[in-house]
C-alpha angles and dihedrals in degrees: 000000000000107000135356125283124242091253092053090033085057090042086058107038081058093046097049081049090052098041100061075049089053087043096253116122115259098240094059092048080057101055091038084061097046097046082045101055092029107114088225141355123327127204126213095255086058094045088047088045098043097046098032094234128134114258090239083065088049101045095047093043083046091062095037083054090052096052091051082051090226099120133040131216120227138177128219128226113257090007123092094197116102126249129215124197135160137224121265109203107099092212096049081055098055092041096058091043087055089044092051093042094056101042087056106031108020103042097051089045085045089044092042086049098044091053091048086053091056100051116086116246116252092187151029085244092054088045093056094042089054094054097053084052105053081059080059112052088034084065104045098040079047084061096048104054086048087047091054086049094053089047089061095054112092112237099262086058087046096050091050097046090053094056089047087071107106084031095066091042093059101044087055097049084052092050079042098233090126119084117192112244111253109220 
């Protein structure tokens, strides 16, 4: 294959769109979508071709893209360049982007909120920050630990649990253990 085709052309040019929406930079977006629709490998000077972009844009967006651990590098047998490809298992995907994510956005916050809750109020204000804190920091350590369940589930039981959703919220209203939000 020579160029993408207009399928995979309109998939990244979403994507790049998405992407600068998820916080990620367009252009790595690009070069995700590319390496994830590709039939094989792709190495850095075809990125750079296909999506007319410079190879300084490429190699940058393609390390950005590691240390997401959402690409892999591989070599190819006879040739010295380097290859890229993705997984492409949807569900390997969203599992290392919630990984990542919470590796670099929930633990600091978890960390930040832990410290505040050690320290004595001085004030009422305080008191009242730090309550509101420690909601804070019950919910989110509550959605971690159901995060690190859910990890553990293979992707058939995922799958499955996902699409008992609803399931589960309506039983729960029947046995009457769910109580409707008041807004």
């Amino acid at each position: 294959m020579d160029a993408p085709t207009p399928l995979m052309r309109a998939f990244i040019g979403h994507f790049g769109e998405m992407g600068s929406r998820w916080g990620i930079n367009r252009t790595v977006g690009q070069i995700y979508a590319l390496i994830f629709v590709w039939p094989r490998p792709v190495n850095a000077d075809e990125i750079a071709q296909h999506l007319e972009f410079s190879r300084s844009n490429v190699s940058m967006g393609l390390k950005e893209l590691q240390a997401w651990r959402l690409v892999q590098l591989r070599h190819l047998q006879g040739d010295r360049r380097e290859y890229f490809e993705a997984p492409h298992d949807a569900w390997e995907i969203f599992r290392t982007l919630a990984e990542e994510r919470r590796r670099r956005e929930i633990e600091p916050t978890l960390s930040m909120l832990r410290n505040a809750l050690l320290e004595a109020p001085t004030s009422e204000e305080d008191r009242i920050a730090q309550e509101r804190m420690r909601g804070m920091h019950d919910l989110i350590e509550m959605l971690t630990t159901w995060f690190d369940d859910v990890q553990r589930l293979d992707a058939q039981t995922l799958s499955q649990l996902m699409r008992m959703g609803a399931k589960v919220q309506r039983l729960l209203e029947f046995t009457g253990r769910a109580k409707p939000r008041t807004t």
